[in-house]
N, C-alpha and C positions, 0 to 999 in steps of 0.2 A: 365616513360611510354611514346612511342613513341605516337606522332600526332598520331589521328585518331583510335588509338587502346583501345581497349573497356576493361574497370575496373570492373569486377563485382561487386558492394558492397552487402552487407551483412545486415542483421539485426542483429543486437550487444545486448548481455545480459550481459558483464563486462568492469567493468571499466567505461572510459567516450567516448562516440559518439562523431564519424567525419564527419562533410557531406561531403567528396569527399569519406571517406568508407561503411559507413553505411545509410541503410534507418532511416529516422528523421523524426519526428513529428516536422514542423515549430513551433519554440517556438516566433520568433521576435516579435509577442503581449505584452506576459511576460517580454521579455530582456525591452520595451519600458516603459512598465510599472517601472521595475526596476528602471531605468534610470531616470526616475519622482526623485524617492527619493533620486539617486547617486545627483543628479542638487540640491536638495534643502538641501544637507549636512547632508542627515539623517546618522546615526550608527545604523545597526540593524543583528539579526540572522535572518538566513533560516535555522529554524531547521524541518527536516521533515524526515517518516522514514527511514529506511534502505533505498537501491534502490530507490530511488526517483529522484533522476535525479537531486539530487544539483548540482555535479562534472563537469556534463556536461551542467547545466546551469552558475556556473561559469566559464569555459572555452568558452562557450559563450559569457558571458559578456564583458568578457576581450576584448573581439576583438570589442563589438559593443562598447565599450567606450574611446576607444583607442586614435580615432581621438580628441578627446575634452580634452582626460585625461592622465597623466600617471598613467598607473596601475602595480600596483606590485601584483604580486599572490603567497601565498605562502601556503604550505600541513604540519601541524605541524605533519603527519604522517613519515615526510622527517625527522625532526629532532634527532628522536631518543630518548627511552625513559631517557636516561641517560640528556639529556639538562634541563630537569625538578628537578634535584636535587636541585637545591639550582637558589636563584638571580643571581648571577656570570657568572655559566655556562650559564643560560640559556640566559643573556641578552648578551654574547659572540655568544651563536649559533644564535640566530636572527640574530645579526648586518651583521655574516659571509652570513646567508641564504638571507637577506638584501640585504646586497652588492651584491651578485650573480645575483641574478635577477636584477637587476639595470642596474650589467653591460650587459646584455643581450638584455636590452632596445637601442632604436631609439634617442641620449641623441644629437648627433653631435657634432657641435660647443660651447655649454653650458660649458662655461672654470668653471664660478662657480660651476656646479652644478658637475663636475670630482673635483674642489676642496675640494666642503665638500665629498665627496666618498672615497677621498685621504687623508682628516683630520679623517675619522670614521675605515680606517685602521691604520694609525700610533696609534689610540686611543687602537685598539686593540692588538697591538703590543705593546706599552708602559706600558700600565696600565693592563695588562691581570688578574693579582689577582683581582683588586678593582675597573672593570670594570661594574658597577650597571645598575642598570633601568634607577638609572635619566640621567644618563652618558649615556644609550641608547639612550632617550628621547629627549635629548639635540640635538644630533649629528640627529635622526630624524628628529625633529621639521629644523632644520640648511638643509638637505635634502628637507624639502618640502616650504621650503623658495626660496631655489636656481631653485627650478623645470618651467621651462616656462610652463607648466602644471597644474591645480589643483592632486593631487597625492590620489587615492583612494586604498586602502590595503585590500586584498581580501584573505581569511586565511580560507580553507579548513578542516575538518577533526578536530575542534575544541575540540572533546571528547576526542581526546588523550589527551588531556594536564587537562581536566576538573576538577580531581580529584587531581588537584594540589596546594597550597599555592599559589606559585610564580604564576601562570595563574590568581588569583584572584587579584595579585596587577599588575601584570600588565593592567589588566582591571580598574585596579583604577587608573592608571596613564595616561588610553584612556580617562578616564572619565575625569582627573583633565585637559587635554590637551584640549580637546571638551567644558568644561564650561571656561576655557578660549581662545576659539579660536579667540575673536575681535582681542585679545591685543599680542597672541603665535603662530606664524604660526603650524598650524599642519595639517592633513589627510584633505581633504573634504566629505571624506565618508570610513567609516569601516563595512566591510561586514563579518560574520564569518557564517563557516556554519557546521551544525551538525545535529545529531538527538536529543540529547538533548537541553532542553531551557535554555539557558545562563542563564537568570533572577532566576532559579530556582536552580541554584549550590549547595543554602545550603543543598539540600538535598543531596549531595554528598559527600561534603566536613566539615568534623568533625562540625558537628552541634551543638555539648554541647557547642561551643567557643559562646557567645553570641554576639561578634562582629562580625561575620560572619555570621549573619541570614541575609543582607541585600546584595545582586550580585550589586560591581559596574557597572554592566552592566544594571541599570536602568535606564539611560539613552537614551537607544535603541526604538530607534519606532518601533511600531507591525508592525509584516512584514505578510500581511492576502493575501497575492497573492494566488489565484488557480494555483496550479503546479501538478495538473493531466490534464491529455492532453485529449485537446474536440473530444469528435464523429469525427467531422468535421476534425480536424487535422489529427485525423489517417486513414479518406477518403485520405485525400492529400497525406500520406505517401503513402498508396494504388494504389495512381493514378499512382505516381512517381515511385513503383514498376513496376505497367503494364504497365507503356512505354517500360520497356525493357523488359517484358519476355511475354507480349500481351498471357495470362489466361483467357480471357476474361471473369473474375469472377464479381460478380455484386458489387461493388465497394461497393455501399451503403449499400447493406445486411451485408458483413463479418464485415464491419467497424462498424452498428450498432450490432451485435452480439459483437464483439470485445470489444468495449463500455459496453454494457450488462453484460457482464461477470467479469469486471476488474474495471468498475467505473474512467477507465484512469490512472489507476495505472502505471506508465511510464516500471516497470519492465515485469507487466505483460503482457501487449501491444507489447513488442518488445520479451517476450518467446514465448507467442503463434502463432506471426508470425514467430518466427525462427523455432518451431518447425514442423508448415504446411509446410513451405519453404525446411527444411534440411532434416524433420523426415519423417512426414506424405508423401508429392513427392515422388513420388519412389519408395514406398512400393506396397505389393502385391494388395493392394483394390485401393489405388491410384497411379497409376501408373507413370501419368503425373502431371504437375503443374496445368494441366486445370484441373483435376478432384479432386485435394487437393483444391484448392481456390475454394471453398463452402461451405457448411452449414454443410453435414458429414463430409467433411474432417475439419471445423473446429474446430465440436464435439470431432472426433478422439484424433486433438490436446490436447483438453480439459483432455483428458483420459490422456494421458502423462504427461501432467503438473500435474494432480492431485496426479500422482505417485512417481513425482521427489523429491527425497532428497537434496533442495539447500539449498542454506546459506541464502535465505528469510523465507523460510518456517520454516528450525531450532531455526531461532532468533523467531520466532513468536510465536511456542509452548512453547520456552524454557521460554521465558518470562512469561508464565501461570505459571511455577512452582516458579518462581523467585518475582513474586508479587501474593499473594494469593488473596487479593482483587480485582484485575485487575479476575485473574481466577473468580470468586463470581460471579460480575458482570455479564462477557461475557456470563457465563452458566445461568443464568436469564432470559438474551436478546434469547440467543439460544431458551432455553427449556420451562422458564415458562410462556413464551407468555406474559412478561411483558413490559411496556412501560418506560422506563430509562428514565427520560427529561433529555435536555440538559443542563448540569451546569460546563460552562468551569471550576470554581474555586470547584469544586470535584474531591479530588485527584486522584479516581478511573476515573473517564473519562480524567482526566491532564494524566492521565498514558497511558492510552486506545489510546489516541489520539496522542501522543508523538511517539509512538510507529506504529501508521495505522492501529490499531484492530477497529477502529470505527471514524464515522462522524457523522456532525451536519444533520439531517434530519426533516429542519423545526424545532421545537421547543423537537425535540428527540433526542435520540441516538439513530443511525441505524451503525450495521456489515458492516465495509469500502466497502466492495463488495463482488460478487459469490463466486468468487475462496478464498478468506479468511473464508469464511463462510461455506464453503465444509470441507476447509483445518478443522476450528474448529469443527465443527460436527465429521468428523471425530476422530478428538487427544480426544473429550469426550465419544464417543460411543469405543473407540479402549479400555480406561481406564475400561469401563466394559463386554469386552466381555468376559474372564474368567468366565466361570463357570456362566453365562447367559442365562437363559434356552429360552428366545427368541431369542437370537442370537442363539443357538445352534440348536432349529426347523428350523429354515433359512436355515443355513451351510446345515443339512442334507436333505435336503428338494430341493434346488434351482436347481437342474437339471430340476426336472417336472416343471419348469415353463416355460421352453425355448421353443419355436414351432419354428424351420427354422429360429431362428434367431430372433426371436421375442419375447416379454415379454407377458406370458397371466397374465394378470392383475385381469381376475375375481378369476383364481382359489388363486393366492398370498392374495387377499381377505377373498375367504372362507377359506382356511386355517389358515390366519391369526384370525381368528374370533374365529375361533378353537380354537386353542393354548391361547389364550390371553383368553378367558371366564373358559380354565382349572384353567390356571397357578392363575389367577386374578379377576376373576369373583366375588369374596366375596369382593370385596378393595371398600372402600368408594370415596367420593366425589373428597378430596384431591388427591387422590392415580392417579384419571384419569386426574384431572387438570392439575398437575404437568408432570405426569410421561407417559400417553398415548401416547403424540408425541414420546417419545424418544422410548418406544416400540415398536412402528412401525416402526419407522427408522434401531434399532438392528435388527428385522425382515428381512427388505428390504435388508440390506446394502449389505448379503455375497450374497445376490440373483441376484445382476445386478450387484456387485464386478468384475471390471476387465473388464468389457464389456459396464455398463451403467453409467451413471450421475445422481445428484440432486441435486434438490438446493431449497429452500425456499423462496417463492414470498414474498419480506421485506411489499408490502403493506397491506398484508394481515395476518399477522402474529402478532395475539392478543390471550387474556387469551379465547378467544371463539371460533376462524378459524385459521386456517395455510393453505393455500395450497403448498404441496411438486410437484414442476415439476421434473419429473423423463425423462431422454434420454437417451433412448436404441435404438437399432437397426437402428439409423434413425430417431426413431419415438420420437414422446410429448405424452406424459402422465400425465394429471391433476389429483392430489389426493386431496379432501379438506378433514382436519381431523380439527372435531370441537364436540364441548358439544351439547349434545341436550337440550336442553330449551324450549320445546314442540313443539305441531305440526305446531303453525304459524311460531315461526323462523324455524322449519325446511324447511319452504314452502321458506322462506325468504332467507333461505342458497342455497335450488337449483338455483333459479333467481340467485344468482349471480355468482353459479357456470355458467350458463346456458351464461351469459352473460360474465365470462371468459374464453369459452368456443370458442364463437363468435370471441375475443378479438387472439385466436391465432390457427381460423382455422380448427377446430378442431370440430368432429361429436359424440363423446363419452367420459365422464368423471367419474370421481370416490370419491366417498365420502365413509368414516369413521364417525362416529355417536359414540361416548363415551357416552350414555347412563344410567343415574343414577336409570331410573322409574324399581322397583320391576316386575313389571309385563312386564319389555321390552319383547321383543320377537327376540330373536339373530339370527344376521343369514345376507346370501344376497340375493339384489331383484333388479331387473332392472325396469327401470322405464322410456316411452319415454314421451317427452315432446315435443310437435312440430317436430321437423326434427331434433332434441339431444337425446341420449340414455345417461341416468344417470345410473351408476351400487351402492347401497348404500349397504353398509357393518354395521350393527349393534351391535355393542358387548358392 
């Protein structure tokens, strides 16, 4: 690129992030923090879900530790699955993938340290059948001896090899180097990173063996860093956008919306600006970048993500069929308005969380964020609409609810009241506990399908209240669906619909009332309350 001539970058959703290509959420808090544990010798995983932004935080790293370190970085996705058959091979394709990056490094004048690099090739040349780990290890150890650097080895993509024998001893040979590092020159710091938790292999790797219930990788310090990107970060990415294309979008709104939706999910944060930026611009409602950087246009986005078939999304449902207790769980949290506490050593949340289906919220488990929470409502309400006779009032029904673009909310009510007192009106207590929300939702979904959003307020979402935020047209739409427990809590439910009300601006709200008393009286009723119009639905 010539002086002076202007680079467009991009917002990136594969692979790993460049800052001279792509908009970036400033990570150098986190690299700083890393750096803490590189300097005090720690060995540890970053295992965290798909898409999280390991790749691009070790490619990071690398460069901020440079100066102080030699770092070697290597992708055991590079090696191929054939290097894992046996000790041999695979401590040959190291040494080769080893040496490569080494010679790639800033080494100079260092006559020793081309000596052992030139002693770890004759070794593989001489000895090629009975070329071992400890033979690895040696010529290693002999490498970070000779290094005028402390030497940290930073090993990507660790789950290809996870299900391997030979990866378990060689983790027992990091371990045996590390317990004696006074007396063994070895690594100063081993970073590996994945989505699965190294310390937990046995459950991968042939578990009857009873000397394999224990991952030499106990050794590793917990590595507890936040690596979802703050509010505040994806301001800056923002700002750093509108210097060059001057949107004059309100920085702090989309970034807190953005926030809101994604929890800082690093994949999610960098689709839904791609998609304002690429999809949303330009099209017939927003035409320009000024009118996509806003609040419709960043719902719009919202709508496309919601619809996309990617490789996050797949791994994330598919996972529900692939662990049946992880599925149990989630549809618990979803539907039965229950409170999960948080217990890291429960396997179902070790999975939940391994994975990014869930976070620690205060002393709970709370749904990672929106867009996963959408995604799951969805993959469970999609399982029953077959032959679902409130899904199927919806579908035939959701025309008449449109006005110019609009959602009428009172009449999706009394119809809803309708149907749900035919279909269910005899069902006990249980039947509305459990099953009310998810009927409303089958109802709602093909009705604002394709045009609207919702999502479920996580604070509010117990065995007694849920409120569903609905986005259509533009517009907010508060639903609270809750049990009636008589006339004072229901006095008690309006007040705080009234005051969630306040909380986003908003002159008109909607309640659902699951009703057990014999003598209810079904139906809807408007109700103002000060300068709020409450519409209550009774079924």
């Amino acid at each position: 690129m010539k002086d002076g001539e202007f680079m467009a970058r991009f917002f990136n959703t594969t692979a790993v992030c460049r800052p001279n290509q792509h908009y970036m959420v400033d990570i150098s808090d986190k690299l700083w923090q890393i750096k803490e544990m590189v300097d005090a010798g720690q060995y540890f995983t970053i295992n965290r879900a798909r898409q999280y932004g390991k790749t691009t935080t070790l490619r990071a790293l690398k460069q901020y530790l440079q100066e102080e370190y030699m770092v070697v970085s290597l992708d055991f996705q590079k090696l191929g699955a054939n290097s894992f058959e046996n000790e041999n091979m695979f401590s040959i394709t190291f040494a080769r993938f080893f040496l490569n990056k080494l010679e790639r490094e800033e080494i100079g004048g260092l006559e020793e340290m081309k000596a052992r690099m030139g002693e770890m090739r004759d070794c593989l040349r001489t000895e090629r059948d009975s070329f071992l780990l400890f033979d690895l290890f040696l010529l290693l150890s002999g490498i970070c001896e000779a290094s005028d650097k402390p030497v940290v080895l930073l090993i990507d993509e660790v789950d290809t090899a996870s299900n391997n024998q030979v990866f378990l001893d060689f983790l027992a040979q990091l371990r045996g180097y590390y317990i004696d590092r006074d007396e063994v020159p070895t690594f100063q710091s081993v970073i590996l990173a994945g989505v699965y938790d190294i310390k937990s292999l046995k459950a991968k790797i042939r578990s009857e063996d009873a000397h394999k219930t224990n991952s030499p990788w106990n050794i590793a310090a917990d590595f507890n860093l936040d690596m979802s990107l703050p509010e505040a970060g994806i301001a800056g990415m923002l700002e750093d956008y509108e210097r060059d294309y001057h949107t004059g979008m309100d920085v702090k709104e989309i970034s807190g919306l953005i926030y809101d939706y994604t929890s800082g999910y690093p994949f999610l944060v960098s689709r839904i600006c791609k998609l304002v930026d690429e999809k949303i611009a330009g099209s017939q409602a927003f035409p320009e970048k000024k009118a996509a950087w806003t609040k419709d246009g960043f719902l719009a986005a919202i709508q496309l993500l919601l619809k996309e078939k990617n490789t996050l999304f797949e791994s994330l449902t598919n996972k529900l069929a692939d662990y049946p207790e992880l599925k149990n769980m989630i549809y618990a949290l979803l539907f039965g308005g229950k409170t999960v506490p948080y217990t890291p050593l429960d396997p179902s949340i070790q999975i939940a969380e391994m994975f990014g289906f869930v976070k620690q919220d205060g002393s709970n488990t709370a749904i990672a964020n929106r867009i996963f929470e959408t995604i799951l409502y969805n993959q469970f309400l999609s399982e029953e609409l077959i032959n679902n006779k409130m899904y199927d009032a919806g579908l035939k029904e959701k025309n008449q609810f449109i006005e110019y673009g609009r959602l009428n909310m009172e009449l999706v009510l009394e119809k809803f009241v309708r149907h749900f007192d035919d279909l269910y009106g005899d069902r006990d207590l249980n039947f509305y506990e459990e099953d009310g929300r998810r009927y409303f939702l089958l109802y709602l979904r093909p009705i604002i399908n394709g045009n609207g959003n919702y999502y479920i307020e996580a604070e509010t979402r117990n065995r007694e209240r849920t409120d569903v935020i609905i986005d259509y047209g533009g517009e907010q739409i508060i639903v609270e669906l809750k049990v009636w427990h008589g006339e004072a809590y229901n006095t008690r439910g309006e007040k705080q619909l009234l005051d969630y009300l306040s909380y986003y601006h908003l002159d008109k709200g909607y309640m659902v009332s699951f009703n057990f008393n014999k003598k209810k009286r079904i139906g809807v009723k408007e109700i103002k309350i000060g300068n709020k119009i409450l519409v209550e639905a009774v079924v």
